[in-house]
LOTI-637270 format. One record per atom (N, C-alpha, C, O): atom name; x, y, z. Coordinates in pm, 1 decimal. Layout:
<pts>
atomo:X:Y:Z
CA:X:Y:Z;
...
</pts>
This chain:
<pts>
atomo:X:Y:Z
N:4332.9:-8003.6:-18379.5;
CA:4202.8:-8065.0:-18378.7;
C:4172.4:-8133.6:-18511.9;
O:4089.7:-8224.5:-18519.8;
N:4241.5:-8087.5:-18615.8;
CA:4177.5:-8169.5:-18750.4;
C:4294.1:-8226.5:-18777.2;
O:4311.7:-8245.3:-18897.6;
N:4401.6:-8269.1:-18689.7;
CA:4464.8:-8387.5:-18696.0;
C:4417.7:-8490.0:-18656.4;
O:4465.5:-8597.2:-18693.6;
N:4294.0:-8482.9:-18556.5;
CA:4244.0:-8605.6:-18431.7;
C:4170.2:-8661.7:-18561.9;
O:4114.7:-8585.0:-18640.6;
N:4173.1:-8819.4:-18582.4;
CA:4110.8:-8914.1:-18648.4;
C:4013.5:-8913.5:-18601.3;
O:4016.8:-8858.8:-18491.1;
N:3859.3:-8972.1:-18648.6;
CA:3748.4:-8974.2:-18604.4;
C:3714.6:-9098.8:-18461.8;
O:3628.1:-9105.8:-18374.5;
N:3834.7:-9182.3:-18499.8;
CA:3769.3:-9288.0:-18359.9;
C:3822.3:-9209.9:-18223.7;
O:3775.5:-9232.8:-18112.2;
N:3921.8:-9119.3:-18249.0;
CA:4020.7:-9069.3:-18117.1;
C:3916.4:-9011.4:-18062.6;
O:3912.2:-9011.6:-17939.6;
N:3796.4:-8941.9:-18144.9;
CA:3656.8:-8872.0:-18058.0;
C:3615.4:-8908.1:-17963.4;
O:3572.8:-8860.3:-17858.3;
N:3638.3:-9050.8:-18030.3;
CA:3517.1:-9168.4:-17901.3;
C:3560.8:-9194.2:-17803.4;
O:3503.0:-9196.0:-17694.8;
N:3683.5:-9221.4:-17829.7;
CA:3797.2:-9235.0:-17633.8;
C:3807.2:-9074.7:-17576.5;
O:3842.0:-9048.3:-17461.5;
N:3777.9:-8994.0:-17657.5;
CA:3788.3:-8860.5:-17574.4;
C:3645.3:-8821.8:-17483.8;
O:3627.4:-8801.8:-17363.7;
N:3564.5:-8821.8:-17589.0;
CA:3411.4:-8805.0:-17523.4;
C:3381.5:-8919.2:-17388.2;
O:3323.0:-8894.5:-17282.7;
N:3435.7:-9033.3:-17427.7;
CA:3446.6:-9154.9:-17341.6;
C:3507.0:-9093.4:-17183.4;
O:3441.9:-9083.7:-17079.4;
N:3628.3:-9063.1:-17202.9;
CA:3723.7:-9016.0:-17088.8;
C:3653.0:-8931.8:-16987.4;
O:3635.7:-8953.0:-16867.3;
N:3594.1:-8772.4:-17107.1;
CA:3500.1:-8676.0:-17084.4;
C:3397.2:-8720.0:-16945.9;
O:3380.8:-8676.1:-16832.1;
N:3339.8:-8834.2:-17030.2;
CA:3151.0:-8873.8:-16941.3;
C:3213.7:-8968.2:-16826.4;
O:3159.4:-8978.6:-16716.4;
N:3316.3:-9026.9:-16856.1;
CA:3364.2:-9096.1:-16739.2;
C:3406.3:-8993.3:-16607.0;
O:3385.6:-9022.6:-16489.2;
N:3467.9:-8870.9:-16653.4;
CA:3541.4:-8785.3:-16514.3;
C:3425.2:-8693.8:-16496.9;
O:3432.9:-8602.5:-16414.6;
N:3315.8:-8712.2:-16570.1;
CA:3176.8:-8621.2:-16519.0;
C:3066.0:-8710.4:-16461.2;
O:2967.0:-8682.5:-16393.5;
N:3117.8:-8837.1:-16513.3;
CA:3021.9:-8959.5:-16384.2;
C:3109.7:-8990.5:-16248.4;
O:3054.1:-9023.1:-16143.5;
N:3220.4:-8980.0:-16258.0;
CA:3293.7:-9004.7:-16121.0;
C:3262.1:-8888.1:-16005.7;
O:3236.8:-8900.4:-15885.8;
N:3273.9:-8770.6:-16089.9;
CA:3257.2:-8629.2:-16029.9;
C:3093.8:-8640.5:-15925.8;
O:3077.4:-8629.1:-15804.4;
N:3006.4:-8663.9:-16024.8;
CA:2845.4:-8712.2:-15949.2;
C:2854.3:-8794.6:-15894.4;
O:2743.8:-8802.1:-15840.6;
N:2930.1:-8903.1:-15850.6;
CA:2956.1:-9007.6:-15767.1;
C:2970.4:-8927.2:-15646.1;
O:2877.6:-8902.2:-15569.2;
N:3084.8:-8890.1:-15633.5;
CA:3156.2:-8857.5:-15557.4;
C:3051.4:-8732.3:-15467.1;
O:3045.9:-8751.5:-15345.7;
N:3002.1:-8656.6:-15501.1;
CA:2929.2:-8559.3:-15491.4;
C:2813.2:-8622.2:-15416.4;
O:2791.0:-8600.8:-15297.2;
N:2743.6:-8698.2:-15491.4;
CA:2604.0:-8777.4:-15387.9;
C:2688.2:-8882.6:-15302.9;
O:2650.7:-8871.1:-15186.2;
N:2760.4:-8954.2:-15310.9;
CA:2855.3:-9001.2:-15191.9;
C:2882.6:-8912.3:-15084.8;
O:2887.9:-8967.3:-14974.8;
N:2899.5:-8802.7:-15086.9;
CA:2913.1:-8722.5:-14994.7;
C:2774.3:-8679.0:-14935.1;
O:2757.4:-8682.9:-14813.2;
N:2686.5:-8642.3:-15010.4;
CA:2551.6:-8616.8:-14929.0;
C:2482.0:-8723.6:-14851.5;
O:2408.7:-8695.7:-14756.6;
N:2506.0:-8854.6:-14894.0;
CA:2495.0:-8981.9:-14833.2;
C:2538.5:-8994.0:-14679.4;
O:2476.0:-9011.1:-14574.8;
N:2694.8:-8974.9:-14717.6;
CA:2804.2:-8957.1:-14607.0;
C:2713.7:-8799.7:-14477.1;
O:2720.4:-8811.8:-14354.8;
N:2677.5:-8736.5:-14511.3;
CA:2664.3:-8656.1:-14463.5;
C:2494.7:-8674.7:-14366.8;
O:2464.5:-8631.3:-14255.7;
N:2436.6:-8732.7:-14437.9;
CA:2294.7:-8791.8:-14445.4;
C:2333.2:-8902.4:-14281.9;
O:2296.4:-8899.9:-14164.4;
N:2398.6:-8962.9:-14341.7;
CA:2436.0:-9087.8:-14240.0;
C:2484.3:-9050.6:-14069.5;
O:2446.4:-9098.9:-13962.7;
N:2592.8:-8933.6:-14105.5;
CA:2683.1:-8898.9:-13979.2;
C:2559.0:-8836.9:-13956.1;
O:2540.0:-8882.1:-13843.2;
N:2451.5:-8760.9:-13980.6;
CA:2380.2:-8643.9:-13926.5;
C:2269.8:-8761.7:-13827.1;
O:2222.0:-8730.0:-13718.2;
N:2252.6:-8864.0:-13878.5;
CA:2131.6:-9011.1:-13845.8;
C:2186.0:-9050.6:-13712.7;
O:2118.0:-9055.0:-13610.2;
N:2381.2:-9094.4:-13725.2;
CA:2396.1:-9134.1:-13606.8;
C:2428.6:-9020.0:-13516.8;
O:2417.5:-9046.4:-13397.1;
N:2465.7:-8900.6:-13547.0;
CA:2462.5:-8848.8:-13455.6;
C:2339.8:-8807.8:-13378.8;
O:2366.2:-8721.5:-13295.1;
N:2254.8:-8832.2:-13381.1;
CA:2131.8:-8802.8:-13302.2;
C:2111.9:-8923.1:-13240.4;
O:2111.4:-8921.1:-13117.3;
N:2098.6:-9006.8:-13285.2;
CA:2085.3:-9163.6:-13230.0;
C:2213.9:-9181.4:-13151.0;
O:2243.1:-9297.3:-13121.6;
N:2285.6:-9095.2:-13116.8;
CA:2437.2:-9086.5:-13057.9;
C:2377.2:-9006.0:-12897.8;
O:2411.0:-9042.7:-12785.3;
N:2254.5:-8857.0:-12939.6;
CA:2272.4:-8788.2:-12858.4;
C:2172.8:-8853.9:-12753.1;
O:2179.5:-8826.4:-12633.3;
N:2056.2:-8965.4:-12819.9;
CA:1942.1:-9001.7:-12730.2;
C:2020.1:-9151.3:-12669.2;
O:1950.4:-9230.0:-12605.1;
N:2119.4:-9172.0:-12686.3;
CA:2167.2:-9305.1:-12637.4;
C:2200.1:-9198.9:-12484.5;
O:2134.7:-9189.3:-12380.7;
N:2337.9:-9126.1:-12531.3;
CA:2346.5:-9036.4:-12439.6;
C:2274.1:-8980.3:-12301.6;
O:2324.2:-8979.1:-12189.1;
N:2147.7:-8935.9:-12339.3;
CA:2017.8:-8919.2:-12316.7;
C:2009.2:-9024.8:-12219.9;
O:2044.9:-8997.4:-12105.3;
N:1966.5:-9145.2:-12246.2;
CA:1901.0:-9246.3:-12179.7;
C:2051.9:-9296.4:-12096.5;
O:2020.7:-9352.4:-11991.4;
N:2158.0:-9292.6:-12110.0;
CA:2277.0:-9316.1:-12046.1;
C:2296.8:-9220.8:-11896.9;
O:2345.1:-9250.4:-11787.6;
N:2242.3:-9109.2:-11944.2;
CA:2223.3:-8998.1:-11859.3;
C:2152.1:-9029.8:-11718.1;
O:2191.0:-9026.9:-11601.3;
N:2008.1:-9067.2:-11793.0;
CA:1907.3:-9126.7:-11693.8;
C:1952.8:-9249.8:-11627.3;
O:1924.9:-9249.5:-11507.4;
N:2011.9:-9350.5:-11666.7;
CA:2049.3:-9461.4:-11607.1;
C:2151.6:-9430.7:-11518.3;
O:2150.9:-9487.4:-11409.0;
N:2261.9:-9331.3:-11551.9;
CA:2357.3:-9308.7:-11423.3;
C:2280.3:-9202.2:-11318.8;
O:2351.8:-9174.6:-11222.5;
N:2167.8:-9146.4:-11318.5;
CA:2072.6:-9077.0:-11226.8;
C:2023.5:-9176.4:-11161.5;
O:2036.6:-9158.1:-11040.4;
N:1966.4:-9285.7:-11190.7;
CA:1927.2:-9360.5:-11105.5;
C:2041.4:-9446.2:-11031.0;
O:2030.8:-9478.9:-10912.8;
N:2158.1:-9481.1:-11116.5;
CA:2216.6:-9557.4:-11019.2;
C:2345.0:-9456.2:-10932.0;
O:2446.9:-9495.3:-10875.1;
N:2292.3:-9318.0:-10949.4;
CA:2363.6:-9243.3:-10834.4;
C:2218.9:-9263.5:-10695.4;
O:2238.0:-9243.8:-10575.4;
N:2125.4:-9293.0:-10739.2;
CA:1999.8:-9280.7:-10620.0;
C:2021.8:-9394.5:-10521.3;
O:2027.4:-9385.9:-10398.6;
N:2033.9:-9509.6:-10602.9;
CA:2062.8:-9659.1:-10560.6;
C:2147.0:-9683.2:-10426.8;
O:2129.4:-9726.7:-10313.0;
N:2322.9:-9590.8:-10564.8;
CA:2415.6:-9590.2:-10452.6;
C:2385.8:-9503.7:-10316.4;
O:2427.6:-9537.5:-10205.7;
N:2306.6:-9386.2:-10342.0;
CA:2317.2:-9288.7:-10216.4;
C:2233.4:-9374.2:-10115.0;
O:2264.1:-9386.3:-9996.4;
N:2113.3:-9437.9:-10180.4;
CA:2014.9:-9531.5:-10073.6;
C:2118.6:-9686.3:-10001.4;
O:2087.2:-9739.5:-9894.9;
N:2195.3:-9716.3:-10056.7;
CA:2283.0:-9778.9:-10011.2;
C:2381.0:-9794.1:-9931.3;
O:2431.0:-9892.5:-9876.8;
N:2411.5:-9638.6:-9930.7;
CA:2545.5:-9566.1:-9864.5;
C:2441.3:-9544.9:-9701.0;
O:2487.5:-9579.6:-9592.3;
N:2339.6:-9500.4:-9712.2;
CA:2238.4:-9503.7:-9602.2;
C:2219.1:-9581.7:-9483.5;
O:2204.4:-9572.6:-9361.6;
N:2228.6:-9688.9:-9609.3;
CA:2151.6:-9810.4:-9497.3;
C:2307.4:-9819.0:-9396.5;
O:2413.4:-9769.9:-9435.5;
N:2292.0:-9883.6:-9278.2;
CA:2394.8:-9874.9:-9200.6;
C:2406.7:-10035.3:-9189.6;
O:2495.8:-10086.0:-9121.6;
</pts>
């Protein structure tokens, strides 16, 4: 350590705040990521939902169809 010249500090501390800002990147990137999948998956389950209802009615359609002679 009291071989390191005083500028070698500055690329070290440098290196340091750089792999402890990537680290918080990465970290709220993920809660983002997580934020997002949780958004579409609900907007996934009411598409679903209303997909549901639309093949209920067009099972009614077909059965009123199958009827008629």
């Amino acid at each position: 350590m009291e071989y390191i010249p005083w500028f070698a500090w500055i690329a070290i501390a440098g290196i340091i705040c750089w792999g402890a800002i990537s680290i918080a990147r990465e970290i709220g990137g993920r809660r983002r990521l997580v934020r997002a999948l949780d958004d579409q998956a609900s907007s996934n389950r009411a598409l679903l939902d209303t997909l549901g209802s639309i093949n209920s009615r067009l099972d009614a359609i077909e059965k009123t169809l199958t009827d008629i002679p």
